[in-house]
N, C-alpha and C positions, 0 to 999 in steps of 0.2 A: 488563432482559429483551431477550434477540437479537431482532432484528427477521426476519421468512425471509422470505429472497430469492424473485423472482420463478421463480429457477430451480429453488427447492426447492419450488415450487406446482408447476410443471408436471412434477417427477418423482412426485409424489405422484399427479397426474392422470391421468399414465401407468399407476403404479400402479394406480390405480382401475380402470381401463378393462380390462388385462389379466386381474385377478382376476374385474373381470362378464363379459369374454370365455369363460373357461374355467370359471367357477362352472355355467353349464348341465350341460355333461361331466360334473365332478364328482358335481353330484347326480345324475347317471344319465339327461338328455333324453335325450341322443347316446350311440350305440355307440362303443367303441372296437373295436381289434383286436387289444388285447395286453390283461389284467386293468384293473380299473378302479384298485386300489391301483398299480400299476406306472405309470400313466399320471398318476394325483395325483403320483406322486416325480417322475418327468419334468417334470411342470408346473410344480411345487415349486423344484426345481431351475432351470428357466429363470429363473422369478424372481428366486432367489438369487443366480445370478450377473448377472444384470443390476445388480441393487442394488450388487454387489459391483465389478462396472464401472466405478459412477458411481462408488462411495463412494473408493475408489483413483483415481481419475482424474487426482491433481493430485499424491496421494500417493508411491503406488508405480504408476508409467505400467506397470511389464513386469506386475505382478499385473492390472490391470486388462486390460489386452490380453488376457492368459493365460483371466480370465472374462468376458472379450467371446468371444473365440474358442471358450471351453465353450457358453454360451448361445448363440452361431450354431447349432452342433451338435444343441443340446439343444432348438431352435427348429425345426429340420427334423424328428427324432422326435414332436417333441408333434403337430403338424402330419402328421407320415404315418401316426400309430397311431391319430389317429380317425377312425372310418369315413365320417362326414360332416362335414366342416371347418369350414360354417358362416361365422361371424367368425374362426373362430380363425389365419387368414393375417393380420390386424393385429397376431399376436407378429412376425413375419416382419417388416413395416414397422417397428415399434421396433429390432428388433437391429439392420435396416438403418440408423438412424435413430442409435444409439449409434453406431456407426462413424467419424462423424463425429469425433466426443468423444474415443474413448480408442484408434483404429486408425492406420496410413496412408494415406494419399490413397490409394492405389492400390486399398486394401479392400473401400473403397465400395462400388464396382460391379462388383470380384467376390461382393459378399458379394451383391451386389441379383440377380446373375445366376444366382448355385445359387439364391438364394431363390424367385426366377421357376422356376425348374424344378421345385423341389420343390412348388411351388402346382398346376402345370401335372397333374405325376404322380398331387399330390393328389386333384385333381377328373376328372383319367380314371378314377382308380379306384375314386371315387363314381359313374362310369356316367354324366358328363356326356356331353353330343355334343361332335362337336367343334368345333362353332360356339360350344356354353358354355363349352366348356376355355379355345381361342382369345380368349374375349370377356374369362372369369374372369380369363386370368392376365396378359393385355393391361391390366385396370383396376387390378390390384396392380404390375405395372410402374412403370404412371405413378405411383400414389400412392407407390411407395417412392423409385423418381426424384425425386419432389418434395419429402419429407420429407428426403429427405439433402442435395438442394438448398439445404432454408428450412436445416436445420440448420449447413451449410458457412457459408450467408451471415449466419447469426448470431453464428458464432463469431468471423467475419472483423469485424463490427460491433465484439465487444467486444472483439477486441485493436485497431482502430483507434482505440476509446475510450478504452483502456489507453494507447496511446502518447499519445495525443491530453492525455490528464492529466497523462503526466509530463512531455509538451514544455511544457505550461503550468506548471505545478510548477517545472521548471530556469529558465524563463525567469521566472518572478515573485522566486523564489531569486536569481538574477544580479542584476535590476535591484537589486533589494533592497541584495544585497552590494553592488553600486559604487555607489549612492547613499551608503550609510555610508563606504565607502572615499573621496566624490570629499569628502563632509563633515568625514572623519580629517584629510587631505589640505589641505582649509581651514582647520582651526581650527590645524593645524600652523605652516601662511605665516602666520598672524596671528598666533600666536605669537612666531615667530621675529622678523617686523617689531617687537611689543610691545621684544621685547627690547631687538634692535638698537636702535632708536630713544630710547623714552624710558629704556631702563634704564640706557644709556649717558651721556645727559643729566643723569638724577639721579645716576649715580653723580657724575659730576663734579663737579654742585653742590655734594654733600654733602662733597668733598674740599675744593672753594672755602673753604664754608662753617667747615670747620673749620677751614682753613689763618686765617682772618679771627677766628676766635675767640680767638687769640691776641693780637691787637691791641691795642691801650689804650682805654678808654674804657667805663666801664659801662654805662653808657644804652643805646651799641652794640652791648655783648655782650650782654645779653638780649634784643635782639631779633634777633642772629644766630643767638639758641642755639634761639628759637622757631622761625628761619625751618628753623635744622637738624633739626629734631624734624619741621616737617612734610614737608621734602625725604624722611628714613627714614620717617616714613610711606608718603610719597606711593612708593617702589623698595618696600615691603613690598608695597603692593595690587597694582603691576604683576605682581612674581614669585608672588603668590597667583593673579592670572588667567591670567598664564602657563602654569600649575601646573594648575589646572581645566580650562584648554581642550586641555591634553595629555590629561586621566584622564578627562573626561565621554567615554562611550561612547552610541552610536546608543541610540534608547530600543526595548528590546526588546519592550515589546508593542504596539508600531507596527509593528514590521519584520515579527514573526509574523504576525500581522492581517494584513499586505499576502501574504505567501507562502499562508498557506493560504485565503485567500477564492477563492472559487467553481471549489475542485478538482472536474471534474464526475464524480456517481456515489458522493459521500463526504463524508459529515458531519464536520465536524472541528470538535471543540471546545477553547479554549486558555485556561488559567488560570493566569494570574502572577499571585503574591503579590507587595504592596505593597512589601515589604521586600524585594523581588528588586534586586543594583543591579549586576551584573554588569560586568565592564571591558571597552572595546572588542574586544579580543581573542576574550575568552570567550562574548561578544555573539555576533560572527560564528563561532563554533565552534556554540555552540547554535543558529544559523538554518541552519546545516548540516545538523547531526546532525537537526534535526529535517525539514529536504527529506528525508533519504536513509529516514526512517522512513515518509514519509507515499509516498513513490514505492515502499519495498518493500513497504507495507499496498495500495498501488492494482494493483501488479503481481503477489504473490502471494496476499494473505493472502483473495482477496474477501469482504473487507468492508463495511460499509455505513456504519459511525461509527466516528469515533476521536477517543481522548481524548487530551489533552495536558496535563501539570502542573509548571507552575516553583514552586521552592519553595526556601526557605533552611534550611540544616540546623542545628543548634545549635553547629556547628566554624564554624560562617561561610562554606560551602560552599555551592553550589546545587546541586540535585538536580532532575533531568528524569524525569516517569515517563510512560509514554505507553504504551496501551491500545487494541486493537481489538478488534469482535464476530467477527472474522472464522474460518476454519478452524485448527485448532489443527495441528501435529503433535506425535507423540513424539519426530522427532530432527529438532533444528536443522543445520542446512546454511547456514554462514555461505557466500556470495557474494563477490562484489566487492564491494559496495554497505557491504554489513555489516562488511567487513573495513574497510573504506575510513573507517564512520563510528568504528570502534572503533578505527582509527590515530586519527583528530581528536581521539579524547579522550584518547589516551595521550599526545599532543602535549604535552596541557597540563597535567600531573600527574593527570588525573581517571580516573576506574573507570566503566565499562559491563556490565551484568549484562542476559543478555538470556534471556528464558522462552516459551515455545511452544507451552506443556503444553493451557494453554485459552485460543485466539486466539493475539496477539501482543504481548509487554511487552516493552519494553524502558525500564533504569534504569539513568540516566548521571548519575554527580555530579562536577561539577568544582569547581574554586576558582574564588573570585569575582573573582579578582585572577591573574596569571600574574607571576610575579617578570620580573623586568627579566634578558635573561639576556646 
């Protein structure tokens, strides 16, 4: 079950507030100046495009704009066709108040300045003075000043957030990577010394050794042929740990662990199967692909949890599936990001399948081994 977000409390709050603003009207306390059913559609209507503001906001920006700019509109009407205003100048502070969200800077406070005027017009023509007009429309001033204010410095919060996770996100990724890189790099020079060194040494023995097996003497020769049995021994176990310290790759669910621990603002959960044994290569392919997933989930998808799943397929492949609660679309728009992680996998013979319908999945299986090429 999704968890909702704080910001879907407070569009719902808003909603609350607008619907008891205008429910008076509705049931007939206050006059209007146009039918009462004309004046429900008007109302109706502001609502709808406001919802319709937010619900596009991240979606389609030009649709949204398009029912932001209808509910300004639709905002000044509701507001001039009843005869006593009332509360009803706080639809007036929301629209200002969406502006924030889905307009340009510049909107803001043209939008807050016809709204001031239309409050101002409003309450002359309920017969205020004009020390009440002056006073009315001076306190809806500041409060929509204010509300597009808090709302600017909110928005600025969470894209500072947003960067703020994914500088931490690249930088836990990096270290991540060149720690397994300065460790590949290690077990490499041991290698190579292993070799140089003693494999050079036994080999020769073992050529000493046999060249000496030819000699005369029985008693001699079995105990040359033991010494030579464990001389081949002893070049087998070297070139076996030479062997292992090339193909042992970084352990994957260390390196995960370290990358997604305390992304802020997002649950991430990660589950490797035991039988996961990936090779160096495909190690650092998957602590990739899985940075550029958890940065497009922090940057687009807002959402609050995400899931992560390593798993071996019955071809002997491993398969990555990974899951967010966050906003779905119907059409995906691959990025840089997305293009970026979907070369990584093509890199290494493996398939990426990515879904948008509800949230965000993405399902990438590669080989657990990359041929030597």
């Amino acid at each position: 079950m999704r968890r909702i977000e704080p910001d879907t409390w407070a569009g719902l709050a808003v909603l609350l507030v607008c619907v008891a603003v205008g429910t008076p009207t509705l049931l007939g306390a206050a006059e209007t100046r146009v039918p009462l059913p004309v004046w429900g559609v008007l109302f109706a209507a502001l609502l709808t495009t406001l919802l319709a503001a937010a619900a596009w906001e991240d979606r389609r920006p030009r649709v949204a704009w398009a029912c932001y700019g209808a509910s300004v509109v639709l905002g000044w009407l509701t507001v001039l066709t009843a005869s006593s205003a009332g509360w009803l100048p706080i639809l007036l502070v929301f629209t200002a108040a969406m502006g924030a969200y889905v307009a340009p800077r510049w909107a803001g406070p043209l939008v807050i300045a016809l709204n001031t005027a239309v409050i101002a017009a409003t309450a002359s023509l309920a017969g205020a003075s004009n020390a009440e007009v002056g006073l009315h429309t001076l306190l809806y001033l500041l409060i929509q000043a204010a509300t597009l204010l808090s709302s600017l410095a909110i928005i600025r919060e969470q894209r500072l957030r947003r960067e703020l996770a994914e500088a931490h996100l690249e930088l836990r990724a990096a270290s991540v990577v060149l720690a397994d890189t300065a460790r590949a790099h290690e077990r490499l020079r041991i290698a190579r010394e292993l070799h140089d060194l003693m494999g050079h040494q036994l080999t020769a023995l073992t050529l000493e050794l046999e060249v000496a097996r030819h000699h005369d003497g029985p008693a001699a020769r079995t105990h040359i042929e033991r010494a030579d049995g464990v001389a081949r021994n002893l070049l087998r176990d070297v070139r076996a740990t030479v062997g292992q310290l090339r193909a042992d790759a970084p352990d994957l669910r260390e390196s995960l662990n370290a990358v997604v621990r305390d992304i802020p603002g997002l649950d991430i959960g990660v589950r490797i199967d035991d039988d996961v044994r990936p090779s160096e290569e495909v190690t650092l392919t998957l602590i990739r692909v899985v940075q550029e997933i958890i940065t497009n989930t922090v940057r687009h998808a807002g959402a609050t949890s995400l899931s992560i799943r390593i798993e071996s397929t019955p071809d002997r492949a491993v398969r990555l599936t990974s899951v967010d609660d966050g906003r779905g679309s119907p059409q995906l728009r691959l990025g840089n990001g997305l293009r970026g992680l979907r070369e990584r996998v093509d890199a290494i013979g493996g398939d990426v399948r990515l879904d948008s319908s509800d949230g965000f999945r993405v399902t990438a299986t590669v080989p657990a081994t990359v041929p030597a090429r």
